[in-house]
N, C-alpha and C positions, 0 to 999 in steps of 0.2 A: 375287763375281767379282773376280779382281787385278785390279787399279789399275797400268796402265805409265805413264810420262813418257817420250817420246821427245824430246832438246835436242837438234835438229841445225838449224843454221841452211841446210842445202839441203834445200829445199822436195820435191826428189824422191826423195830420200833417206830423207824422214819419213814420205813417200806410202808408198813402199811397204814400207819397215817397217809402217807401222800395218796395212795393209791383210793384210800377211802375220799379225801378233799378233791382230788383230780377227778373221780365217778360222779360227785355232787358238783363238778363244774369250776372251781377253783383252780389257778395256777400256783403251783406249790416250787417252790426250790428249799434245799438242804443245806446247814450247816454240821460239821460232827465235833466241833470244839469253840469255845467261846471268843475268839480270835476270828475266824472266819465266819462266825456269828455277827458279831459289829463292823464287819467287811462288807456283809450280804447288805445287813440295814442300809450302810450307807452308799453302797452302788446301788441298790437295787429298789429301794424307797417300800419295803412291803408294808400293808394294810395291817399286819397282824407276825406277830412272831409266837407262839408255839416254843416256850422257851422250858428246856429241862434246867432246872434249877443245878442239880451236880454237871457241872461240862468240864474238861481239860482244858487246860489253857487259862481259863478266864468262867468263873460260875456266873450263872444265871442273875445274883443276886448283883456282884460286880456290871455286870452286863446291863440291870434297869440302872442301877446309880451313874454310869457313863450317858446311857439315852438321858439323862434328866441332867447331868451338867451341861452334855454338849444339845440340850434341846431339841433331840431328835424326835419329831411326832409318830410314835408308832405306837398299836395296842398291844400288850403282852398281858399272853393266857402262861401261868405260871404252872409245870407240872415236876412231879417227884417223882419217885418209884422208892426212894431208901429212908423212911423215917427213922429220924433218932429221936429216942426218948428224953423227954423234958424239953426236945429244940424244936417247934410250928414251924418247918422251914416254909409250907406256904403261907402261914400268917405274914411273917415276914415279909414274905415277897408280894401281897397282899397290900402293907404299911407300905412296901416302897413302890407300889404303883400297878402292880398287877391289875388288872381290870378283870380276870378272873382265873382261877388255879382249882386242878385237878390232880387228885392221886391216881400213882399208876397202881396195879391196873384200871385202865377205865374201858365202857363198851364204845362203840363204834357210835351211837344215838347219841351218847352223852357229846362225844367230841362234836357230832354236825352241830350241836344242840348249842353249843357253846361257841363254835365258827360262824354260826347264822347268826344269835344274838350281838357277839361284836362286830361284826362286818358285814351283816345282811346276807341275803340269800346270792350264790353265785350268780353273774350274769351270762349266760349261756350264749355262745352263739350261734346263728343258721348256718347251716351247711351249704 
């Protein structure tokens, strides 16, 4: 079964992402600051990290330029909620490796839409 990381430091935000990724079949775990964000990566080897670009501790942007020194192979779907004028933070995050980024709000469709193109469809299993 994939392995997500969800890094979003709002607690409601992660809720129900997870709860959306865990109904379509994925195993989801949570980081809520950029510190235990590159903690999860590397105990936990997930397929896909779900990174909020603003986190405490350690931003999102900091957080792909670490994956890419220490060679860490993971996909990162880049997401915002706070644009600042004149600054593309997901462009950015885009140039540094994103494999694909989302503004918040997003729907529920967009997110499967974007967790199945990088990581394929859950692999469910029998009960």
């Amino acid at each position: 079964m994939s392995l997500i990381l969800i890094a979003d430091d709002d607690e409601e935000v992660c809720g129900w992402m997870r709860a959306v990724l865990e109904a379509d079949g994925y195993r989801v775990i949570e980081a809520t600051d950029g510190l235990e964000a590159l903690a999860s990566i590397r105990c936990e080897s997930p397929v896909l990290v779900i990174l909020d670009v603003y986190l405490p501790l350690r931003d999102g942007l900091e957080i792909m330029l670490q994956l890419h020194e220490q060679e860490l192979s993971v996909k990162v779907f880049a997401i915002s909620g706070q644009p600042v004028p004149g600054y593309d933070i997901l462009r950015i995050a885009s140039i540094l490796g994103a494999q694909a980024t989302l503004a918040k709000p997003f729907s529920i469709d967009r997110l499967l839409v974007e967790a199945r193109d990088l990581v394929g469809p859950a692999q469910r299993l029998c009960a």
